[in-house]
C-alpha positions as CSV (number, residue, x, y, z in Angstrom):
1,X,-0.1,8.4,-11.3
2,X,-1.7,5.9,-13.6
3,X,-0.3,2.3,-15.9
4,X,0.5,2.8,-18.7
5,X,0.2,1.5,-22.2
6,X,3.9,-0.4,-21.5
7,X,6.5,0.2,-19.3
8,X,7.8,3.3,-20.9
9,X,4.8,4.9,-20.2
10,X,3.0,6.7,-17.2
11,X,-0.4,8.3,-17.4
12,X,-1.3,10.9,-15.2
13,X,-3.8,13.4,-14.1
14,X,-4.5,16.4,-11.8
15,X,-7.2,19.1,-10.7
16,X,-6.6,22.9,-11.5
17,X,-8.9,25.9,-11.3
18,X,-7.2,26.6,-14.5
19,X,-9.5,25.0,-17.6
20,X,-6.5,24.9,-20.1
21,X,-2.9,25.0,-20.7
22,X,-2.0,22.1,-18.6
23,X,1.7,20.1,-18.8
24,X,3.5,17.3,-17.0
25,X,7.0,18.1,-17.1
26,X,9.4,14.8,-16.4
27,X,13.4,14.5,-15.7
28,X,15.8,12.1,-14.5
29,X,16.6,12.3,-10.7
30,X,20.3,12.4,-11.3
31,X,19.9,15.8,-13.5
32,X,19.2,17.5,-10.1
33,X,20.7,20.1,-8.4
34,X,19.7,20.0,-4.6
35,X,16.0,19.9,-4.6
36,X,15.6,22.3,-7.9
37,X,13.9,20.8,-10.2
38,X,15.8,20.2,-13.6
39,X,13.5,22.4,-15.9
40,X,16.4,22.6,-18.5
41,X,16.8,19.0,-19.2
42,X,13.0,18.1,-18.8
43,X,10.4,16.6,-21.4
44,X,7.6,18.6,-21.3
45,X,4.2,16.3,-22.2
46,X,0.2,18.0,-23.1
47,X,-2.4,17.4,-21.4
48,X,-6.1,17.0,-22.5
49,X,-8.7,19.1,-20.2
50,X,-12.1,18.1,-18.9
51,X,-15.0,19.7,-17.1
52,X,-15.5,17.7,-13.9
53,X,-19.0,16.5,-12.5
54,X,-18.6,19.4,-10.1
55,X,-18.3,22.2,-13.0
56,X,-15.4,23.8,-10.8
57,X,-12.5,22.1,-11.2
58,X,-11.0,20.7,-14.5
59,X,-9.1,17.4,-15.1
60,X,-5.7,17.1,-16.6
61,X,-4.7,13.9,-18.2
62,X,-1.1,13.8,-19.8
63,X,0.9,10.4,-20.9
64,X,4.5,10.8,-21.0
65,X,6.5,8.0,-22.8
66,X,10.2,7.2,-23.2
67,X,10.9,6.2,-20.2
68,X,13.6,3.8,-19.4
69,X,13.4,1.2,-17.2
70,X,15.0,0.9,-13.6
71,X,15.5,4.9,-13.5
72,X,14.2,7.5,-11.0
73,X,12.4,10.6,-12.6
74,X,10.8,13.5,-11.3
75,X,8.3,15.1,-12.4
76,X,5.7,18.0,-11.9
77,X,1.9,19.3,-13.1
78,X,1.0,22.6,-13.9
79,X,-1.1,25.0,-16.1
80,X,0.0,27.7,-17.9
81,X,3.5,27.9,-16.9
82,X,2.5,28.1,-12.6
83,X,3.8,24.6,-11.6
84,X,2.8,22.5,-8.8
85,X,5.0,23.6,-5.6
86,X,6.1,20.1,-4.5
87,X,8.4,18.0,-7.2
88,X,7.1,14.0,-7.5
89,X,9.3,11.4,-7.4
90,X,9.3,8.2,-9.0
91,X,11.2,4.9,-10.2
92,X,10.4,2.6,-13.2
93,X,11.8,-1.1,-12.6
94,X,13.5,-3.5,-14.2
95,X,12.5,-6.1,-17.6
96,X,11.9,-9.5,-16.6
97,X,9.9,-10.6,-13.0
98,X,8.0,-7.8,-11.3
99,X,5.7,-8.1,-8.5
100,X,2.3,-6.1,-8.1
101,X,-0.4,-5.3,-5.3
102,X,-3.7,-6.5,-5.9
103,X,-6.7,-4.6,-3.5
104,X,-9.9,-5.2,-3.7
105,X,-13.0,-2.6,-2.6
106,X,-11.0,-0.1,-0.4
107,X,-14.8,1.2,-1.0
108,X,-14.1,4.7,0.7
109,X,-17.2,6.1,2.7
110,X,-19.0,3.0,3.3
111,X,-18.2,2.5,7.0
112,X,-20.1,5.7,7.4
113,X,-17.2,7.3,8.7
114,X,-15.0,8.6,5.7
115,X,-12.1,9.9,7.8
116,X,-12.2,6.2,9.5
117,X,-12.1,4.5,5.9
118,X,-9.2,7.0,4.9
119,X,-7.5,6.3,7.7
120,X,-7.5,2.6,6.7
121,X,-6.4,3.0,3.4
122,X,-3.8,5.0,4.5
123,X,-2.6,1.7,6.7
124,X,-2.8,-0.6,3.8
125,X,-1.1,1.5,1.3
126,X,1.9,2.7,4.1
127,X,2.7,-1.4,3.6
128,X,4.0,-0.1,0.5
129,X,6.5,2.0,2.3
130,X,7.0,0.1,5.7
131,X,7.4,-3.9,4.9
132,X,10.3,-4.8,2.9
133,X,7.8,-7.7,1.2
134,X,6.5,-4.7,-0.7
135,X,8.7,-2.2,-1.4
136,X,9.6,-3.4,-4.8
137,X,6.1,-3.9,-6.3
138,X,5.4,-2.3,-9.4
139,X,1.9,-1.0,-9.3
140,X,-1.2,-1.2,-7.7
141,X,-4.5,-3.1,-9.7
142,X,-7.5,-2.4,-7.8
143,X,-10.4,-4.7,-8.5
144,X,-13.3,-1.7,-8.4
145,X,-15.1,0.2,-5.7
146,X,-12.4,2.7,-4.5
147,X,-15.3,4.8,-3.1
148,X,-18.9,4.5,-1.5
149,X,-20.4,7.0,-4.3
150,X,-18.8,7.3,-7.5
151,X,-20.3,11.0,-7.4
152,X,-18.8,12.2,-4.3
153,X,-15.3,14.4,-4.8
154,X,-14.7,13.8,-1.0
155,X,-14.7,9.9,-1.2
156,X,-12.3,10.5,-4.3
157,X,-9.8,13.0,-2.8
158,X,-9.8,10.6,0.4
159,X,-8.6,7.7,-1.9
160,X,-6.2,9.8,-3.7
161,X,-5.0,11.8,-0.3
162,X,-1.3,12.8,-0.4
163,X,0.8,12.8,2.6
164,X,4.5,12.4,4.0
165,X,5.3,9.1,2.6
166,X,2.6,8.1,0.7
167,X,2.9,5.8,-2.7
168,X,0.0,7.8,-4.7
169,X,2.5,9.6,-6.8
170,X,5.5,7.6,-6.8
171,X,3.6,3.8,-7.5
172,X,1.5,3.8,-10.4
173,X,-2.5,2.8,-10.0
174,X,-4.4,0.3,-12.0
175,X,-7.8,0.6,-11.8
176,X,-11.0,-1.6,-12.0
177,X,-14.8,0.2,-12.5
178,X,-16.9,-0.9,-9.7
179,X,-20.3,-1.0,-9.3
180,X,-20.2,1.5,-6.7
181,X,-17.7,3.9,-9.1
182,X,-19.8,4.4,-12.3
183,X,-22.0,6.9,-11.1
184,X,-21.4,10.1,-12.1
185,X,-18.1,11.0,-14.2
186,X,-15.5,10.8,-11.2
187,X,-13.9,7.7,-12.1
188,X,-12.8,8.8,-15.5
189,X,-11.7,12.2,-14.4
190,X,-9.3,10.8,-11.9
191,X,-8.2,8.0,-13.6
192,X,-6.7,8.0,-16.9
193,X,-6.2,4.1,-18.5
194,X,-4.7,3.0,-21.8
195,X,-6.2,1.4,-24.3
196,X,-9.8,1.9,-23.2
197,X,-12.5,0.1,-25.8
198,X,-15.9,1.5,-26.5
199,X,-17.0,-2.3,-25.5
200,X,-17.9,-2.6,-22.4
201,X,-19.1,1.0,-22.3
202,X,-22.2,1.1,-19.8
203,X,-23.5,4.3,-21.2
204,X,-23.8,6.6,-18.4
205,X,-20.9,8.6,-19.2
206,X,-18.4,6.9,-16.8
207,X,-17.1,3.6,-16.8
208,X,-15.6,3.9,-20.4
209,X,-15.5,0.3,-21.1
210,X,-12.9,-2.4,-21.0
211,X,-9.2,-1.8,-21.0
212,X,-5.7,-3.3,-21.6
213,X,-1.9,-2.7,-20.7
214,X,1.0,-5.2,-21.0
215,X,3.8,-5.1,-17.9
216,X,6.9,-6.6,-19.0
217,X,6.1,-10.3,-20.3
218,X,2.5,-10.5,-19.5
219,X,-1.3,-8.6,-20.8
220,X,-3.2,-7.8,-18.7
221,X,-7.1,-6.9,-19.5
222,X,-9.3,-5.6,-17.2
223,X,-13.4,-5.9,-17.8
224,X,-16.3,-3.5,-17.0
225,X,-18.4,-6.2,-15.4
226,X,-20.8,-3.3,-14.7
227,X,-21.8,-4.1,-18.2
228,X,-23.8,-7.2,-18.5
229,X,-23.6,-7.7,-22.5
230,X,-22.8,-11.0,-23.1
231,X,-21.7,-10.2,-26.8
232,X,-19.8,-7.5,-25.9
């Protein structure tokens, strides 16, 4: 789960085996009926597919807008009609103050010992869930350097890993290129950021370049520094 443009909007993005017909499906909380998910009175959103690095598995990146604020939704991925089994939850907040967690180089892999790092991740992001300081934050800007090796797919799926509790598909991400993540194509097939410029672009086919999104009353831009034009 990704920023979006404004508040109204979520970006997203998933793996499937499948290499087309992929949807995000989205639905108020309160239309539910026990723990089916409320296909009849759910927006259904396209997605645009991409070959990963890997050639095996293809990304699926969807925005779905209209959202209004301090709501719960649910939501779920799939391709070609076969949806994801479990149903995500997640809440937009309210206009006006908000509150945000900054991280800086959770850098996945670089201890050596990648089950260690995820493990420590996994610490800082149950904060999120566990410390009442936290529990209202509205996303999660990450300054760059989420893994080691911006080619390995098991750095990435560490970063992203999904378990009882955790925030990665209820609390959007905001992400930063680091100079560890612009190797290879990873970063853009995981992450999918509004308003991306061609400036900023490094030219190796991943850090697309600089970006922008506005929360409530404030922009906020976020620079490539992996790009060292000055006029750009």
């Amino acid at each position: 789960l990704t920023i979006g443009a404004t508040p109204s909007e979520l970006n997203l993005t998933w793996y499937s085996l499948a290499t087309e017909g992929g949807q995000v499906q989205f639905a108020k909380k309160s239309d539910m009926t026990g723990d089916a998910f409320p296909e009849e009175k759910a927006e259904t959103f396209e997605a645009v597919e991409t070959l990963t690095q890997g050639k095996v598995y293809t990304s699926n990146q969807a925005t779905v807008s209209g959202l209004e604020e301090d709501t719960e939704y649910v939501y779920r991925v799939g391709n070609n009609g076969i949806w994801s089994e479990q149903v995500y939850a997640t809440k937009t907040k309210s206009s006006g103050d908000f509150s945000f967690i900054f991280a800086g180089d959770p850098q996945l892999g670089s201890s050596g010992d990648l089950d260690a790092d995820k493990d420590g991740w996994r610490n800082t992001l149950n904060l999120i869930q566990q410390d009442p300081l936290f529990s209202e934050v509205s996303f999660i800007q990450n300054a760059g350097d989420h893994v080691e090796a911006g080619t390995s797919e098991l750095q990435y799926d560490a970063y992203l890993a999904n378990y009882d509790g955790s925030p990665v598909y209820s609390v959007p991400f905001a992400t930063a290129v680091g100079n560890h993540d612009y190797k290879g194509t990873a970063y853009n097939t995981h992450f999918n950021l509004p308003n991306v410029s061609q400036l900023g672009d490094c030219g190796e086919g991943n850090a697309n370049g600089d970006y922008y999104y506005v929360y409530n009353n404030s922009l906020f831009l976020v620079i490539n520094s992996n790009n060292q034009s000055t006029a750009e």
